[in-house]
NURO-435875 format. One line per 5 residues: number of its first residue (from 1); for each residue x, y, z of C-alpha. Coordinates in nm, 4 decimals. Example, Ala and Ser with C-alpha at 12.3 -4.5 7.8 and 13.67 -1.06 7.14 Angstrom:
// residues 2
1	1.2300/-0.4500/0.7800; 1.3670/-0.1060/0.7140
This chain:
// residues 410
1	0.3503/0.0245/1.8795; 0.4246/-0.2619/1.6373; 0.6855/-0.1376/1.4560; 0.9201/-0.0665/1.7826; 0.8836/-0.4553/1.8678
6	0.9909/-0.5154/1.4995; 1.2440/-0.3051/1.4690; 1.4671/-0.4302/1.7682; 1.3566/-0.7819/1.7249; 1.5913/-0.7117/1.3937
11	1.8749/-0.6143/1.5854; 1.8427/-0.8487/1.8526; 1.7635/-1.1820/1.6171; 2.0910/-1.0572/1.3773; 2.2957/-1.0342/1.7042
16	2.1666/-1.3704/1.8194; 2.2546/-1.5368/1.4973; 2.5726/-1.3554/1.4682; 2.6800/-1.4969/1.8344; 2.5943/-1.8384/1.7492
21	2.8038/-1.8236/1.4022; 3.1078/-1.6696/1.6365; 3.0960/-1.9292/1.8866; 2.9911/-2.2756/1.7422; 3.0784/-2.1867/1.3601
26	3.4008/-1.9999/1.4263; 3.2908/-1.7064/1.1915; 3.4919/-1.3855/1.2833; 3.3504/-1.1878/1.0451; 3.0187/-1.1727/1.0975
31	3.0056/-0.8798/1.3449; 3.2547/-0.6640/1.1101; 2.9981/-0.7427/0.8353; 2.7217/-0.6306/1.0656; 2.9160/-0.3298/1.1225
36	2.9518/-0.2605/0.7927; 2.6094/-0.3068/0.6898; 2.5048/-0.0318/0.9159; 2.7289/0.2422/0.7550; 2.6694/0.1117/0.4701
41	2.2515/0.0793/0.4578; 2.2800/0.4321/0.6524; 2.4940/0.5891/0.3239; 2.1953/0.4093/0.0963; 1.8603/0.5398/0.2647
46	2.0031/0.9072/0.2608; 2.0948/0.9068/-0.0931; 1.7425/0.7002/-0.1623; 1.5891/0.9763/0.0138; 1.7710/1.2550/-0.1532
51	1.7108/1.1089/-0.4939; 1.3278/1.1077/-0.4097; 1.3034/1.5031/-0.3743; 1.2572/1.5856/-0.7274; 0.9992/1.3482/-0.8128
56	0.7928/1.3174/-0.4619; 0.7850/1.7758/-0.5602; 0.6393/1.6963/-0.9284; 0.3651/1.4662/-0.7493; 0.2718/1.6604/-0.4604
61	0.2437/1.9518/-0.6590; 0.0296/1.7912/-0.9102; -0.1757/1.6500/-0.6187; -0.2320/2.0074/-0.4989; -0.3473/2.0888/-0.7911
66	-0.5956/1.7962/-0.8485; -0.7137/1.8550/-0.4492; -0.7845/2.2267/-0.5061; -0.9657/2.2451/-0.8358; -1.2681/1.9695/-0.7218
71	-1.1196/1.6736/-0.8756; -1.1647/1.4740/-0.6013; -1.4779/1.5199/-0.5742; -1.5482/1.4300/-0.8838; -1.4513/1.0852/-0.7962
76	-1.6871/1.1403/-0.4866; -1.9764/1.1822/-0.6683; -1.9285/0.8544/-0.9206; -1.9494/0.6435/-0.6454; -2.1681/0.7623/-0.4219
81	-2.4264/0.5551/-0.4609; -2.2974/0.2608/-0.3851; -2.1758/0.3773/-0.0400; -2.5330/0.4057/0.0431; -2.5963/0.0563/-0.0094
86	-2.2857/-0.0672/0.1818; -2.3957/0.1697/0.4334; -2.7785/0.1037/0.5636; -2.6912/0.2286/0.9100; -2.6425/0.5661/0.7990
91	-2.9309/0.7832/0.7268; -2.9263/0.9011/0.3643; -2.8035/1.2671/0.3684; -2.6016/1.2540/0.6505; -2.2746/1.4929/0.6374
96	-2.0686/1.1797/0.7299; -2.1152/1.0205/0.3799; -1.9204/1.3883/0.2520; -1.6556/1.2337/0.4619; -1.6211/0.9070/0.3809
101	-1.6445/0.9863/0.0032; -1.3914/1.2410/0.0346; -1.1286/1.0015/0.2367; -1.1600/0.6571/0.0131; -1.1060/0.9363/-0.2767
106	-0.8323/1.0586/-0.1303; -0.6858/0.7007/-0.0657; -0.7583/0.6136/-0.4358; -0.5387/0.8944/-0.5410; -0.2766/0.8611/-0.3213
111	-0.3411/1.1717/-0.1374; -0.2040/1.0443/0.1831; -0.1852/1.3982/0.3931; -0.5747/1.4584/0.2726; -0.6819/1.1067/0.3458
116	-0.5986/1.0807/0.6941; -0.7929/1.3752/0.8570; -1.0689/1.2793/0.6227; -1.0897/0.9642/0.7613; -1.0018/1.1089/1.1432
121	-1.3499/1.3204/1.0980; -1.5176/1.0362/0.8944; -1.4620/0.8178/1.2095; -1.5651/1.0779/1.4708; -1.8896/1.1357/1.2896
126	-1.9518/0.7713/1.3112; -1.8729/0.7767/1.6289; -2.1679/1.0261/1.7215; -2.4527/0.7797/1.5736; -2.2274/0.5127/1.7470
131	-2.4932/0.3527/2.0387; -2.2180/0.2100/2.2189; -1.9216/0.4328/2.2021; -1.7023/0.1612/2.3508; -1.8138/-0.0877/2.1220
136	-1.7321/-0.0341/1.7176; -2.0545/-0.0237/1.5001; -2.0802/-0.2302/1.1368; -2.0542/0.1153/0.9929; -1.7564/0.1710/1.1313
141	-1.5837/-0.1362/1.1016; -1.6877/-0.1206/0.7032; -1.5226/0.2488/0.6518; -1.2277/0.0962/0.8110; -1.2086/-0.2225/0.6113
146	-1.2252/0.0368/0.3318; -0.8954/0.1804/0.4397; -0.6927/-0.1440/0.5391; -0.7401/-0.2719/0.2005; -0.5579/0.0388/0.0501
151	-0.7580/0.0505/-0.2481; -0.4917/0.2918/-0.5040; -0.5636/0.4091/-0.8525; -0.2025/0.6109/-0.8647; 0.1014/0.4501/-0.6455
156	0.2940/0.7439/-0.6567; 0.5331/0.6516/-0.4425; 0.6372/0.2963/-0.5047; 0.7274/0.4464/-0.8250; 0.9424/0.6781/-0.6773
161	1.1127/0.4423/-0.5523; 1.1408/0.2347/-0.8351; 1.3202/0.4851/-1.0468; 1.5410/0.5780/-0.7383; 1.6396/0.1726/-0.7752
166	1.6918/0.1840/-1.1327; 1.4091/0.0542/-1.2660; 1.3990/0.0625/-1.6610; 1.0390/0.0941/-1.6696; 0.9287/0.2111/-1.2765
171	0.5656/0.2048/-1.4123; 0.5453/-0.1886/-1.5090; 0.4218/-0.2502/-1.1535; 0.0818/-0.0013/-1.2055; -0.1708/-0.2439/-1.3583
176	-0.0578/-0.5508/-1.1379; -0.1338/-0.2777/-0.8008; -0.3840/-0.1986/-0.9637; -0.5564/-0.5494/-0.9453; -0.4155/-0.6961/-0.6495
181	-0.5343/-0.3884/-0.4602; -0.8895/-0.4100/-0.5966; -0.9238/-0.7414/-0.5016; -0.8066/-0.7196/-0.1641; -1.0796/-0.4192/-0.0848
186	-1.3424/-0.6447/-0.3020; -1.2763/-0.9291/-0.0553; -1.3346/-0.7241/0.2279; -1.6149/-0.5725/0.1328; -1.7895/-0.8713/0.1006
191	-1.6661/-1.0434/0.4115; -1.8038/-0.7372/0.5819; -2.0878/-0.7321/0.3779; -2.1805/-1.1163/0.4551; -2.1533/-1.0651/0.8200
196	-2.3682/-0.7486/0.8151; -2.6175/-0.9365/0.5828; -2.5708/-0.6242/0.3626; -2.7629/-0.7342/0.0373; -2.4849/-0.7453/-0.1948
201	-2.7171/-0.8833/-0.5427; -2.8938/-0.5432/-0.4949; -2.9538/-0.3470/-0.8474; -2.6391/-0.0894/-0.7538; -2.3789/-0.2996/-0.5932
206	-2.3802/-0.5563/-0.8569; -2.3812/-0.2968/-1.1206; -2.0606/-0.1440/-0.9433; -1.8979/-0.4219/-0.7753; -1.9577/-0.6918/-1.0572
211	-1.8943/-0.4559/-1.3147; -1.5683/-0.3205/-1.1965; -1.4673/-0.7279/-1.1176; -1.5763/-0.8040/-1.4764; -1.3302/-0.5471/-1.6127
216	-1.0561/-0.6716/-1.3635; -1.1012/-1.0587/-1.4156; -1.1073/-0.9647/-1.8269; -0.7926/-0.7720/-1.7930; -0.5952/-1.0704/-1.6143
221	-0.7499/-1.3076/-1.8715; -0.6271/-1.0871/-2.1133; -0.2500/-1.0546/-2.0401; -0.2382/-1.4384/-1.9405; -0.2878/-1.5090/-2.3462
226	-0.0175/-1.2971/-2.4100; 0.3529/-1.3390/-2.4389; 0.5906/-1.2035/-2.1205; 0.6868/-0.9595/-2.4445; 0.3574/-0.8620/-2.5534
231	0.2522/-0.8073/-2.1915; 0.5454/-0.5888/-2.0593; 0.4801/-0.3581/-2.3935; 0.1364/-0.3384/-2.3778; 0.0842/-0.2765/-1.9910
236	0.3699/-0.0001/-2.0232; 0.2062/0.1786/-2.2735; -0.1341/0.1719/-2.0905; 0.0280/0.2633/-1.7821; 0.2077/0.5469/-1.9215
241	-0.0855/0.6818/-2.1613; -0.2957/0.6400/-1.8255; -0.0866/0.8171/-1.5860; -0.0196/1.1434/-1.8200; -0.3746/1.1604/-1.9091
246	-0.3987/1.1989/-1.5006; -0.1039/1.4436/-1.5019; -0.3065/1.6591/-1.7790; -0.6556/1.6195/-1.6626; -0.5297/1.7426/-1.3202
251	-0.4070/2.0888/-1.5009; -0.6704/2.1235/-1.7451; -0.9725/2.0868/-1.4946; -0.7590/2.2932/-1.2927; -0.7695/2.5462/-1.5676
256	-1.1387/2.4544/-1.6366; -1.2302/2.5723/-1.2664; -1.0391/2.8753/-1.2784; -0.7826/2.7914/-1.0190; -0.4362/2.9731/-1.0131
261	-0.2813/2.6286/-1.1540; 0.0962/2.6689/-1.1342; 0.0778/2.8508/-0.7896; -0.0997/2.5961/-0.6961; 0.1492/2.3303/-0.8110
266	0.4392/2.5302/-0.6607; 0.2784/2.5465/-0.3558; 0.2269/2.1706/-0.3362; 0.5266/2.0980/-0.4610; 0.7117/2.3060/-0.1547
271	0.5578/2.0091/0.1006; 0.7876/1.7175/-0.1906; 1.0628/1.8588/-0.0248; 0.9877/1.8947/0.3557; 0.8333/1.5664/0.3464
276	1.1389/1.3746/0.1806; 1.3284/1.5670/0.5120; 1.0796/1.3850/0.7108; 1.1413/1.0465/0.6233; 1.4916/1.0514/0.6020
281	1.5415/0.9394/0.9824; 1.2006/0.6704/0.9190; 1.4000/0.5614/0.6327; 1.7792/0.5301/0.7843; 1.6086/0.3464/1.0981
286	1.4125/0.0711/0.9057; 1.6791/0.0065/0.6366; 1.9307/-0.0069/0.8570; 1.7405/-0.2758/1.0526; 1.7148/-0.4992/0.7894
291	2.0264/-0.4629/0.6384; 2.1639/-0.6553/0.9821; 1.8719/-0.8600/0.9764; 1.9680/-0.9952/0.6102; 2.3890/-0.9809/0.6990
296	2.3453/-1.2351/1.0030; 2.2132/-1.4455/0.8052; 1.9036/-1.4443/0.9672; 1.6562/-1.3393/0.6411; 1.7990/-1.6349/0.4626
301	1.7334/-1.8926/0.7081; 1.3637/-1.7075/0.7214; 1.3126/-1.7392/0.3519; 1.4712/-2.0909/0.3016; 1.2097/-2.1700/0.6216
306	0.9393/-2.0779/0.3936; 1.0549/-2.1985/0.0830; 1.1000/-2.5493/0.2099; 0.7603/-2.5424/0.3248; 0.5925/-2.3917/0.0115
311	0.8151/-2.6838/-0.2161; 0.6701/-2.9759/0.0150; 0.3149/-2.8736/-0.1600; 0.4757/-2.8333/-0.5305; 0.4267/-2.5257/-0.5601
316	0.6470/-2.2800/-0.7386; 0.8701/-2.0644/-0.4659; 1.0562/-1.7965/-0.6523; 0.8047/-1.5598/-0.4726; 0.9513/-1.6198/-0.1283
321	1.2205/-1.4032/-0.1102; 0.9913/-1.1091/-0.1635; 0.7101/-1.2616/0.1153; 0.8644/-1.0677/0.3953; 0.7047/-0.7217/0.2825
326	0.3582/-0.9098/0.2501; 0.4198/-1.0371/0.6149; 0.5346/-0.7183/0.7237; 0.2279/-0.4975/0.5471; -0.0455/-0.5654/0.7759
331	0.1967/-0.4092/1.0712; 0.4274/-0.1282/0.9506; 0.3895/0.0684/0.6415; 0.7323/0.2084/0.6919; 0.8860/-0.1463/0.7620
336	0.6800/-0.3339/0.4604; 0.8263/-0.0038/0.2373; 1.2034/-0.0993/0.3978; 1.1825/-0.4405/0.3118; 1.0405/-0.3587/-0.0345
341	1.3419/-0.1480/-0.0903; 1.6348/-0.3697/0.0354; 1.4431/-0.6501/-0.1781; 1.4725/-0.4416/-0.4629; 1.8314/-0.3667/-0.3855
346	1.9242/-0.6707/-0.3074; 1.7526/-0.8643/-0.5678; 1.7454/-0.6207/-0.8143; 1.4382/-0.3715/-0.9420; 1.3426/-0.5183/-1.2908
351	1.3783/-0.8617/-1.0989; 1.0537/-1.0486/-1.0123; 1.1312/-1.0601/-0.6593; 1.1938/-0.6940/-0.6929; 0.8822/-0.6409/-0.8900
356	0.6749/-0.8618/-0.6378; 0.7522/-0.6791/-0.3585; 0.6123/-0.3426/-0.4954; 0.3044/-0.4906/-0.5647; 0.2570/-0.6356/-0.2148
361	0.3723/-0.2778/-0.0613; 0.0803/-0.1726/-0.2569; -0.2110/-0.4299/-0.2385; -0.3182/-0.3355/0.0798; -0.2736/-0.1121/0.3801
366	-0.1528/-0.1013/0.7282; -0.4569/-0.2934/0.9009; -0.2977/-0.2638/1.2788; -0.2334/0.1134/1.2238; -0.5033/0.2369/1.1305
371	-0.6892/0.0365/1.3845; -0.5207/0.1909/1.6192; -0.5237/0.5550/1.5053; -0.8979/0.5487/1.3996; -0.9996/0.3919/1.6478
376	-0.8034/0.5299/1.9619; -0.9083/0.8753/1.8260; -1.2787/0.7607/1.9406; -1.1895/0.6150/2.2131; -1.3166/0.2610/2.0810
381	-1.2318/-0.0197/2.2918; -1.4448/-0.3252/2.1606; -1.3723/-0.3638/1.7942; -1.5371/-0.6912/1.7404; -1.4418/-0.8606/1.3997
386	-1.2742/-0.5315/1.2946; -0.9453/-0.7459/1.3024; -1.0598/-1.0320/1.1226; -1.2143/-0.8664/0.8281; -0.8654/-0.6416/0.7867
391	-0.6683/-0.9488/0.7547; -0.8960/-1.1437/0.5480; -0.8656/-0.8469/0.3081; -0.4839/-0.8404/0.3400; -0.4706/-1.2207/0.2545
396	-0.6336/-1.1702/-0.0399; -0.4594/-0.8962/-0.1548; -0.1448/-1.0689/-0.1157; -0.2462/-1.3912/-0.2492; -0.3854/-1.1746/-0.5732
401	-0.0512/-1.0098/-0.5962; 0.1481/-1.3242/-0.6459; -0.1124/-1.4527/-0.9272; -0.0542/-1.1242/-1.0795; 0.3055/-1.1120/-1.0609
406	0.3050/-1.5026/-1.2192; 0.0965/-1.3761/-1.5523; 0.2618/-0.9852/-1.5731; 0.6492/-1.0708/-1.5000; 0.7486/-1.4629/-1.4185
């Protein structure tokens, strides 16, 4: 597992650096501040955690109420037909597409619980028109490029997180996700689509594709006219007016379909609180981690490494401090999510670094995860360019999220 190799290279590096400041440097201190940044971090993800309970409750509930009343399939239904086209291999009214619909819709709404066994059954049925069930087919490795590239509508949880940090405005970061992640499952699509020789200037991809890049490419031109003043108060407003008019449609479709609506929400919102118990020990582990990492000095000499690099090109390198969570992405959730939060702690919420690092945590997905939980659960050995296309998608996604960040907050 990735994230065990990360997390006690963290401990080890910071008590690597640590020795060599105690011996050649003379620095006593360093392994009481070590110390210290333990108890300290450990004090910081519990309340974190704690503070997420009454907002992860709202959401979840909410969720449960847009899951049970047909809303996602709502969203199923709009884009079918272009899963048809980006799927050739699949004969047309196969149950799988029900799947795969259901699990990209789930994704889109954040719907993380739903998502995964949708995609679990998506893969399995896949996996039964699979030839070579060693070997991964271009159906498969498209669904799955799908999923790396963690295409969100709602980041419900980066927000939380925000407003746990002290954000004055936790939404600001929606459009910018909004775009980066869009164009990181964009650019996999069609790196998956050019290898496939999947006819992408067909009638119904470019109607969907180019049409929802037109709106995306006029939105960044857009805000790039605009002041940093006009562009904070205009993309909070659309956020906001966005997200409530998801709040509402969830309870009046709800309504609409005759569902018992507030039950419905109380029972969803019972999981908010079991699942912030959950990642309480995730959360302690990871932070912790860092929090040495960063003490030993260790993160700085990482980010002035990088920084000198990206200046010997003359390029602008406030975003470097916030890079680690891009780096990290593509291997842990939970460890790109840590870093996000000890940037924003450290660095500050409303800061750009801050803000940066939220968007990365939600451009794109964990591409070696999900490789190895879809995958493994078909017993798929062979997965070809799988890899490749992932991290071509997570590339551009973070790429896109530092252009974004440069127009929306620098």
């Amino acid at each position: 597992m990735a994230l065990n190799y990360i997390w006690i290279a963290f401990f080890v590096i910071a008590y690597a650096v640590a020795l060599i400041k105690l011996i050649f440097l003379g620095d006593t201190e360093i392994f009481t501040i070590l110390v210290k940044s333990t108890f300290d971090m450990a004090k910081t993800a519990f309340e974190i955690s704690l503070g997420l309970t009454g907002i992860m409750t709202l959401w979840l509930g909410l969720m449960k109420v847009g899951e049970r009343s047909g809303f996602i399939k709502i969203i199923a239904k709009i884009i079918k037909p272009l899963f048809h086209k980006l799927f050739p291999q699949i004969p047309k009214d196969h149950p799988v597409f029900g799947s795969i619909l259901m699990n990209i819709s789930a994704n889109m709404l954040g719907l993380d619980n739903a998502a995964t066994p949708l995609g679990l059954k998506a893969m399995k049925q896949l996996q039964d028109l699979n030839p070579d069930k060693a070997t991964v087919s271009n159906s498969q490795i498209m669904f799955l490029v799908m999923n790396t590239s963690g295409l969100m509508l709602i980041p419900i949880s980066i927000m939380m997180f925000r407003t746990q940090l002290g954000a004055a405005h936790p939404s600001d970061v929606f459009i910018p996700i909004l775009l980066a992640t869009f164009f990181s499952t964009l650019t996999g699509i069609i790196a998956v689509s050019l290898i496939q020789k999947i006819n992408l200037f067909n009638k119904v991809v470019l109607v969907y594709l180019g049409g929802l890049t037109l709106i995306m490419v006029s939105v960044i031109i857009y805000f790039s006219q605009l002041t940093p003043e006009q562009i904070s108060k205009i993309s909070l407003v659309f956020s906001n007016v966005l997200l409530f008019s998801v709040i509402v449609g969830f309870l009046v479709y709800g309504f609409y379909k005759k569902i018992d609506v507030y039950g419905t929400f109380i029972e969803g919102a019972k999981d908010g609180f079991r699942t912030v118990i959950l990642i309480i020990p995730y959360l302690v582990g990871i932070l912790v981690s860092i929090a040495v990492f960063r003490a030993s000095g260790a993160m700085d000499i990482l980010i002035s490494g990088l920084q000198k690099i990206i200046e010997l090109f003359h390029i602008n390198s406030d975003f470097i401090p916030a890079l680690p969570t891009a780096l990290m992405k593509p291997l842990s959730g939970s460890g790109a999510r840590g870093l996000m939060v000890e940037t924003m702690k450290n660095y500050g919420a409303d800061s750009f670094v801050g803000k940066l690092s939220c968007i990365f945590q939600g451009s794109t997905d964990t591409t070696f995860y999900i490789i190895a939980v879809y995958f493994g659960s078909v017993g798929i050995k062979r997965t070809r360019y799988a890899i490749t296309a992932g991290l071509i998608a997570d590339f551009a996604g973070a790429i896109a999220a530092i252009f974004i960040a440069y127009i929306f907050f620098h």
